[in-house]
Structures are given as C-alpha cells and as structure tokens.
C-alpha positions in Angstrom: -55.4 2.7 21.1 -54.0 -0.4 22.9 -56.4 -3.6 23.7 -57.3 -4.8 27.0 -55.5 -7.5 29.0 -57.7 -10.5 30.7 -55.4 -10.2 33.6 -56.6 -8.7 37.0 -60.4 -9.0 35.8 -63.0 -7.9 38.2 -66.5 -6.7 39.4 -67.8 -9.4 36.3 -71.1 -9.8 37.8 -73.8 -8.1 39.2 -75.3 -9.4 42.7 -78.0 -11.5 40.9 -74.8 -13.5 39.3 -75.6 -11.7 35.8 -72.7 -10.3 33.5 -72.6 -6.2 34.8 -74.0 -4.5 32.0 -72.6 -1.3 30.5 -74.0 1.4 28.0 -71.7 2.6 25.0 -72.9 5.6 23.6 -70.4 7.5 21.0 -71.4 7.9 17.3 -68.0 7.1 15.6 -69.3 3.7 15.2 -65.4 2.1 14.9 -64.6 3.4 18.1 -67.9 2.5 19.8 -67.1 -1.1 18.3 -63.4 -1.1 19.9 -64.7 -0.1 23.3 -67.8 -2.6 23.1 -65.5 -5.4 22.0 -62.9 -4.2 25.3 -65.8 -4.2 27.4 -67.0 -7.9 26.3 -63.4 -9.1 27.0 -63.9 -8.1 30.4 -67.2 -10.7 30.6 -69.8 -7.7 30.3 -72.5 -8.0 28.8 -72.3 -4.6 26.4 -75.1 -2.8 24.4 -74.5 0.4 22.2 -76.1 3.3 20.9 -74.8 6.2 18.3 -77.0 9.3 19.3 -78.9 10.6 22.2 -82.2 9.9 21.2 -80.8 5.8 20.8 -79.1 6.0 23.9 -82.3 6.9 26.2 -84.1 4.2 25.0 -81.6 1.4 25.0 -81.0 2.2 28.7 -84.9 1.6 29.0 -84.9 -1.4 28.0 -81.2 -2.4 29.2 -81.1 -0.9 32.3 -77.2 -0.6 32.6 -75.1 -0.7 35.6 -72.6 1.9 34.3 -72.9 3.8 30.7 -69.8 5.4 28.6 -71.1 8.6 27.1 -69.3 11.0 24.6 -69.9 14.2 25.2 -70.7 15.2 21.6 -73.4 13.8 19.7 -75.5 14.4 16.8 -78.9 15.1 17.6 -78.0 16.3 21.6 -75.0 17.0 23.9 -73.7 14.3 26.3 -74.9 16.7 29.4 -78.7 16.7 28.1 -78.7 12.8 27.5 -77.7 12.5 30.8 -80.2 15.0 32.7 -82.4 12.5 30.7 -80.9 8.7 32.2 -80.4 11.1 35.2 -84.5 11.3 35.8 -85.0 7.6 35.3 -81.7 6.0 36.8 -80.5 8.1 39.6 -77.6 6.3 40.6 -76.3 4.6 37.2 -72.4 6.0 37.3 -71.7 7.3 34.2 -67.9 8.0 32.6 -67.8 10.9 30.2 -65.8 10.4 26.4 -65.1 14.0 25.2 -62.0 15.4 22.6 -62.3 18.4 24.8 -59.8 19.0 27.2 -60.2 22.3 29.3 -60.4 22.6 32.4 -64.3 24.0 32.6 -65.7 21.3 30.0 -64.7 18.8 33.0 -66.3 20.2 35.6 -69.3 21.0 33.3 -69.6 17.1 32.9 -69.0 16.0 36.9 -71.0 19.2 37.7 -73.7 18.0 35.5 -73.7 14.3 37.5 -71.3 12.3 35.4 -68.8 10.0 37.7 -65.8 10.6 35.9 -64.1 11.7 32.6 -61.6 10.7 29.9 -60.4 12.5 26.8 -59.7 11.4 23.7 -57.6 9.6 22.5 -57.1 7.3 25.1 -56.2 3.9 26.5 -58.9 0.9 26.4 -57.3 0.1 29.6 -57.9 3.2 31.0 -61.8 2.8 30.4 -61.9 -0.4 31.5 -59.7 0.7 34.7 -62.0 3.7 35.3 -65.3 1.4 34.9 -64.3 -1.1 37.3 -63.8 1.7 39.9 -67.1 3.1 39.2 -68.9 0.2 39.5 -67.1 -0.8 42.5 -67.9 1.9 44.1 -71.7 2.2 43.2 -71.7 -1.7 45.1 -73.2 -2.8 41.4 -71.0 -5.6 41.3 -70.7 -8.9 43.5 -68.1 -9.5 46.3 -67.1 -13.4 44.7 -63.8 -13.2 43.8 -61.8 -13.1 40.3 -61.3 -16.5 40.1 -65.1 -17.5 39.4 -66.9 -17.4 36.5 -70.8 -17.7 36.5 -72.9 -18.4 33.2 -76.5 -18.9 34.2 -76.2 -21.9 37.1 -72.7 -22.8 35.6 -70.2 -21.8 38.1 -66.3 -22.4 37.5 -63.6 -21.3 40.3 -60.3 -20.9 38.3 -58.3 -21.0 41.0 -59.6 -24.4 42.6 -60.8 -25.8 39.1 -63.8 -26.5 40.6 -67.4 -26.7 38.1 -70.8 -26.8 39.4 -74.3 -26.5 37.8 -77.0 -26.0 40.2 -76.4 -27.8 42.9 -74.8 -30.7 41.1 -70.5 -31.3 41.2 -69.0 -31.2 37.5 -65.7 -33.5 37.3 -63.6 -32.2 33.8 -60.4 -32.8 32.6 -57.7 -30.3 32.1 -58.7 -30.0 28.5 -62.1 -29.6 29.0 -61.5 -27.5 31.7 -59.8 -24.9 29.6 -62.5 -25.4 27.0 -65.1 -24.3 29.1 -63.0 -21.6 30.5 -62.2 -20.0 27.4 -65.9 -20.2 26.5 -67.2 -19.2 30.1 -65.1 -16.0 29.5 -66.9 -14.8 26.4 -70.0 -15.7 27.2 -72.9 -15.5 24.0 -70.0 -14.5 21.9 -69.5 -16.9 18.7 -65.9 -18.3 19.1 -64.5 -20.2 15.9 -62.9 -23.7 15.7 -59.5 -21.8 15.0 -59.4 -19.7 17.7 -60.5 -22.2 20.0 -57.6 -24.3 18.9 -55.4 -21.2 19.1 -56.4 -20.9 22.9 -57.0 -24.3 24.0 -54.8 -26.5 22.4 -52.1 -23.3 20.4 -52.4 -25.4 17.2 -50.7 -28.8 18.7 -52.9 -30.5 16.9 -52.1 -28.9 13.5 -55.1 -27.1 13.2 -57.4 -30.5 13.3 -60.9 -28.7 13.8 -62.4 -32.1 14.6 -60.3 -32.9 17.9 -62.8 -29.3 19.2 -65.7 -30.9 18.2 -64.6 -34.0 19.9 -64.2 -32.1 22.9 -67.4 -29.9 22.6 -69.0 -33.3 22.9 -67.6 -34.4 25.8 -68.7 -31.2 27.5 -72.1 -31.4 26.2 -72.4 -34.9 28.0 -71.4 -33.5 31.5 -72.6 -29.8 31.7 -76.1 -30.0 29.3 -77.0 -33.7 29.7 -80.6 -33.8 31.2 -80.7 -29.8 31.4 -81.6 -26.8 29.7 -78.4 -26.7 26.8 -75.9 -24.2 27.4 -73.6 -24.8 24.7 -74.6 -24.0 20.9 -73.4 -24.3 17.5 -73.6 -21.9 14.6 -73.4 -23.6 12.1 -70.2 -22.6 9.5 -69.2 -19.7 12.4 -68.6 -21.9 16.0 -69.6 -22.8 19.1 -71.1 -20.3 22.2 -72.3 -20.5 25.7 -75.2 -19.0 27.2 -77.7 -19.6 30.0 -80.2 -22.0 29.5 -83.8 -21.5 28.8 
C-alpha cells in the first residue's frame, strides 16, 4: 500500500468548523492503523473499531460523517452492521472494504445502502480520494477553501498567511508561521521535537531541539496569551494543538 500525499487536501471540516469525522471499522488491526493514520493526515478527526458489535457503538457516541467498513468481520457481516448505523444514521455515506471481488458481492453492498466500494488490496489514496467524494457529495463538509485551516477559533489561510483567533488579528513570522502550520495540520496528534525540526527547519539547525522550544514559546505568547491554551506539551514525547477549553 502507498501513503497519502498532503497535496490537493479537502472537505477538512464540517459546517460547524470541526475536523470531519470518519469511522474505521476492519479487524486486521495493522491495516485499520494504516488507514486511520491516512485519514488523520488528511486533518480528520478518526475513531476505529475491530468488530461489528464495537463499531455500532463507537458511531453512538462519535456520530461520524462518513464510516469505512470491511465487509467481513468477526462477530457480523459488514451488510448487517450497516442495516444497524443504517436505523440510527440515515444518511451517514458509508465506503465498503471487502477482499471479494465479484460482480454480485458489489451490488450486494450498494444494494444494501453502502455509497461505494473498494477491494483489497488497494491504494490509501484511493480511500482517501473515494471519502472526499462521498462527503462532498453528502454536503458534510464546509464550502471554505483548501487553503484554511481551523483548530477551535484558530483560523490560518495558507495562501494569504493570514492567522486569526476569534475575532483578534495574529501577526507571525515565517518561522512561526510554518510552525503553526505544521501543527494546525495534525491537530491533537503528539508531534516530536525531531520531526518538527525535520518539517520546519529540515535539520539546519543540526538537530538543536532547543531552537523548537524557543519557537513554541514565541507562539505561546501570541496565539494562547490571555486565552484558553491551545498548545501543549507531553512531556519526553512533544508538543500538540488542540481547541481550548
């Protein structure tokens, strides 16, 4: 399988300005890994589950905008767990995983209400292509364009390099700017000081982790200064954005 490319992201966020949120349901744990790590690439916000029974009540309390769903699981078929979401979340598109190929175990799956199928092996981009359509077309996602990442009341317009929170005009410099870009793009994921450096700075600095806390500070002063923090540490892991309280 092939990873995803950040290029030519879209439909990141729902209407309300959260991260779209998708529904991985396969039980080869690995593989369910790969596509939830894909998926979180793509600035979803991703939950997973590795049976049937798991599945139905993640999407409880979840409440996706799209799920993937293998077709063969352990304790129920992929057809029955979706008559299931089906009852509760009429409209939630769905995109089928299946090793089977024929011809009739397709149109079992669509006939059954899923959106659209793919068969193993295949492409992470190919998911990720297929998801995008889906939740195009199910209007999930909001009409703002590419360039603008939104974390909570952070907004950041890469194309303009403009950064707002609330109502309130944030002035950065290039470095910080690509900072909080790189942290904007995976947002509540742990990034370490070396791949921080890696993106930011591609080790110019020989691999100095203090010159990203030095800038982690800097950003601290202008985005959580007399707010709700956005930026954490974990201590001996990294650094991560999320919405404030």
């Amino acid at each position: 399988m092939t990873t995803t490319s950040p290029q030519g992201r879209t439909e990141r966020l729902r209407s309300d300005r959260a991260p779209v949120r998708v529904l991985v349901v396969d039980d080869e744990a690995p593989l369910a890994e790969l596509l939830s790590m894909a998926l979180r690439y793509e600035g979803w916000e991703v939950r997973s589950a590795g049976d049937g029974a798991g599945a139905v009540r993640t999407a409880r309390d979840f409440r996706p905008d799209a799920v993937v769903l293998d077709v063969m699981l352990p304790d129920m078929d992929g057809l029955a767990v979706l008559g299931r979401l089906r009852r509760e979340f009429d409209d939630v598109p769905v995109l089928f995983l299946t090793a089977r190929d024929a011809v009739e175990d397709r149109i079992a799956g669509l006939t059954a209400g899923g959106d659209d199928y793919v068969t193993k092996p295949f492409s992470l981009e190919e998911v990720v292509a297929r998801l995008r359509g889906l939740i195009r077309r199910s209007g999930t996602a909001s009409a703002r364009g590419d360039s603008t990442l939104v974390v909570g009341d952070l907004v950041l317009d890469e194309d303009s390099h403009e950064v707002s929170r609330g109502d309130d005009s944030i002035h950065l410099t290039a470095t910080e700017f690509e900072l909080l870009r790189f942290l904007m793009r995976n947002p509540r994921r742990v990034l370490s000081k070396a791949q921080i450096l890696d993106r930011v700075w591609n080790y110019d600095f020989g691999g100095q982790a203090n010159v990203v806390e030095l800038y982690i500070s800097y950003l601290r002063k202008k985005i959580d200064a007399g707010r709700s923090p956005m930026i954490h540490t974990r201590r001996g892991a990294g650094y991560l954005i999320k919405p404030g309280d």
